[in-house]
N, C-alpha and C positions, 0 to 999 in steps of 0.2 A: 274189579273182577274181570273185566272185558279185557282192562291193560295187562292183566297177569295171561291171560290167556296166550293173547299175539307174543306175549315175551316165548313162552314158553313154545309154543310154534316155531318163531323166529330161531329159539336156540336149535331147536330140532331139525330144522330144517339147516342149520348152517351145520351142524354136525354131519348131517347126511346129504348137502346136495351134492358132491360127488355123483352119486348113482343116478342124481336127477339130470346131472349138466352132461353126461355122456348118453343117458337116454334122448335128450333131446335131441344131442350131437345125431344120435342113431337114426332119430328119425326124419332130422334134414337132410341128411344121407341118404335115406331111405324115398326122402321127395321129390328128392334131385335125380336119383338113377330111375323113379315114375317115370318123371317129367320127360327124359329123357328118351328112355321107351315110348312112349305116348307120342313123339315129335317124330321119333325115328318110323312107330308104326303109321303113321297118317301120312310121311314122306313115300312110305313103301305105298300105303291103300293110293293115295296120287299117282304115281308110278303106274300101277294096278289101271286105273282105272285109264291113264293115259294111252297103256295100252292096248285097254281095248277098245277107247277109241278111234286109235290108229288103227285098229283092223276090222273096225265095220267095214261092213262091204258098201253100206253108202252113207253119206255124212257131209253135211255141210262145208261148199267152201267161201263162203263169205262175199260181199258184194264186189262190184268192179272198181279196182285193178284187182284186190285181192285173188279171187281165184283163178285169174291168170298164171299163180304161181302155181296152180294145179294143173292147168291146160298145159304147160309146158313140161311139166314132168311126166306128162303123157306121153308126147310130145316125144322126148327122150327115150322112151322106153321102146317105138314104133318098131317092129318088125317087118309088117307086110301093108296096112293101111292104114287112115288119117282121113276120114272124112268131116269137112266142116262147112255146118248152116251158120247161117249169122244173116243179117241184116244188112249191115256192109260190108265187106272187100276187107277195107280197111278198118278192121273192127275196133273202136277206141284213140283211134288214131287224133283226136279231136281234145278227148277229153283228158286223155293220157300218153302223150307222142314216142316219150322215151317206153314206154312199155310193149306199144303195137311195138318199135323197135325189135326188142328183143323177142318179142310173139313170131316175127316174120323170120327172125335169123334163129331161130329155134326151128322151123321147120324147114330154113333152107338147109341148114346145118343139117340137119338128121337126114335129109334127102341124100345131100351127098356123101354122108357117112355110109350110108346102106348101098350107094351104086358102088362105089370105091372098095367098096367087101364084096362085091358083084351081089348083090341082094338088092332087087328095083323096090323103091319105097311109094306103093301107089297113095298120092295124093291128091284129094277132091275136095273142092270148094265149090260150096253154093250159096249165092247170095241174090237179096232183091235185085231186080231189074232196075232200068234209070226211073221209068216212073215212079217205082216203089220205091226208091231211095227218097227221092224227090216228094213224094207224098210224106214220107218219115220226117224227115227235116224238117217241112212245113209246119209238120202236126208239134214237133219237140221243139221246135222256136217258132212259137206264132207270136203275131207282131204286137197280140196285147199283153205279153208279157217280157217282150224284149228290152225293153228299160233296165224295168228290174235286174234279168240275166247280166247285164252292163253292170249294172252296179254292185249287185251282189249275189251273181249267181255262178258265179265261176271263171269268168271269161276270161280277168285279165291273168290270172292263174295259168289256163289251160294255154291262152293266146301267148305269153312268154316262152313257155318249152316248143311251142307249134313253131313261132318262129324263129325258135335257134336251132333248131333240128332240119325246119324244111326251108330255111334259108332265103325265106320270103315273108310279106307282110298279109297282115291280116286285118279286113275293115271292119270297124263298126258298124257300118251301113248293112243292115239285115240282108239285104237281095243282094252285094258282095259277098255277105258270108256264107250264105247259101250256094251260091256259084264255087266260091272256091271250095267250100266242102264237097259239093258233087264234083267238079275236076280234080280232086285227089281220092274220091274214091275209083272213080275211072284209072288213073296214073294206078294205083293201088290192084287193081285188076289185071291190068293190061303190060306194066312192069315189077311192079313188086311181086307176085303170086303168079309169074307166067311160067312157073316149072310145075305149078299145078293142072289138073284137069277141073273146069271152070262150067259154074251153070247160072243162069238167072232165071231168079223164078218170080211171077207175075202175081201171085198171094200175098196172103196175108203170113207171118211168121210169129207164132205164140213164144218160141222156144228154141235157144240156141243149141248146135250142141258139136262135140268135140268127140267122137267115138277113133277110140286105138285099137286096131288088130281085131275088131268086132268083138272083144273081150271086156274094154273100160272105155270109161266113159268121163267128160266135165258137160252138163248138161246146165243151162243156166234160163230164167224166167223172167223177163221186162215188168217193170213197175212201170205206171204212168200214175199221171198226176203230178201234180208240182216237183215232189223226186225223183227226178228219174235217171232210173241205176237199174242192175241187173242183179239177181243171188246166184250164187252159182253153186254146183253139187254135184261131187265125184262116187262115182258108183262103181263098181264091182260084179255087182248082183248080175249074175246070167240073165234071170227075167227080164228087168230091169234095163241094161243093153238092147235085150234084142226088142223089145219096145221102143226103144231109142231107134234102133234101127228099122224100123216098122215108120217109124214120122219121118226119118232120112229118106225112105222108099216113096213118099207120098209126096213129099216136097222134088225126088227129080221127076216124078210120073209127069209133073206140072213145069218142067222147068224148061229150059231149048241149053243144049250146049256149046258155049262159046269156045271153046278151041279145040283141034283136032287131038284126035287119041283113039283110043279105042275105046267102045260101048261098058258100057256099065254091068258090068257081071259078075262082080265080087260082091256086092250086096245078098245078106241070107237073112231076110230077119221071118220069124214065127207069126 
């Protein structure tokens, strides 16, 4: 009974799968051009979405070196000013040699792009004092954990590019490395950044930052503890800025200026 059944099925079905083997046809057709939709619309919502996080007014630029490729496309955009806190002079110059690089010739570059179209590019730099440097170092290589950095904390990385860039050596010997980090943030000061106008300030610094035309900003935050790096974060936001620029005011209230210029009076923060 059962075998007459499937026979009789089977015939049926072989008489009519025509309609069947093009419906199928139809609807892996019909799968394929979903599937495709589906890819093509989640490329687009990507897209979408990408852009608009391109256009927050402020959003993450990711730790050091990375968002140094924000600070220079500031950097680039400069019309009237450029003021920068930092810690050292020679910001990075240690941990990332080829990038301070290009950090310095990005702002020497745009200086003389702007005199050269007769548009003066005020630039200000403010950074610790020798003590305050001196204390920083101490405190981010102390001597119980200098082994370790030796071995596995970055150095012979960072000491390779240091000395094929600055064309000298560098010691293991902790209070060598210490000296020669403070004479090159001085060099750093005094010849690399001497077409800036220069401060040292005697505090404490929570907070780097990079303010363009009093309009943007690369604003970045020190980690301490065994990792120590910085996050950095490009803003936009009017508020935001002139807050930025409100810590810029507080840090020269505190500072003494190392080279002649003129007084600080393009500073407007709220």
């Amino acid at each position: 009974m059962l075998l007459d059944v499937l026979r009789t099925a089977y015939r049926w079905y072989a008489l009519n799968k025509a309609p069947f083997e093009l419906l199928g046809l139809g609807l892996a057709v019909l799968g394929t051009l979903f599937a495709m939709l589906s890819i093509k619309d989640g490329q687009k919502l990507t897209r979408d979405l990408r852009t608009v996080f391109d256009h927050l007014t402020t959003r993450e630029a990711g730790a050091f070196p990375a968002y140094m490729e924000e600070v220079e496309r500031l950097i680039a955009d400069a019309r009237e000013s450029i003021f920068v806190a930092t810690d050292f002079p020679a910001h990075g110059v240690w941990t990332d040699r080829g990038r301070y690089g290009n950090y310095v010739k990005a702002l020497e570059n745009r200086k003389a792009d702007r005199v050269r179209r007769g548009h003066p590019l005020n630039i200000q730099l403010l950074t610790l004092d020798g003590p305050g440097r001196e204390r920083v170092l101490e405190e981010r290589f102390p001597e119980s954990r200098w082994r370790e950095y030796l071995k596995r904390g970055g150095f012979q990385k960072s000491r390779r590019m240091y000395e094929e860039l600055e064309s000298g050596q560098v010691s293991e010997t902790r209070e060598k490395f210490i000296a020669e980090m403070l004479s090159r943030q001085e060099r750093a000061l005094d010849a690399d950044l001497r077409f800036a106008e220069r401060w040292e300030y005697p505090g404490l610094m929570p907070m780097y930052l990079w303010i363009v035309d009093g309009e943007k900003a690369v604003f970045a935050i020190p980690s301490f503890g065994d990792q120590l790096t910085e996050y950095g974060f490009v803003t936009q936001e009017a508020g935001l800025v002139q807050a930025l620029l409100s810590v810029w005011s507080r840090y020269v209230e505190a500072s003494r200026r190392v080279s002649s210029g003129p007084a600080l009076t393009s500073v407007k923060a709220s």
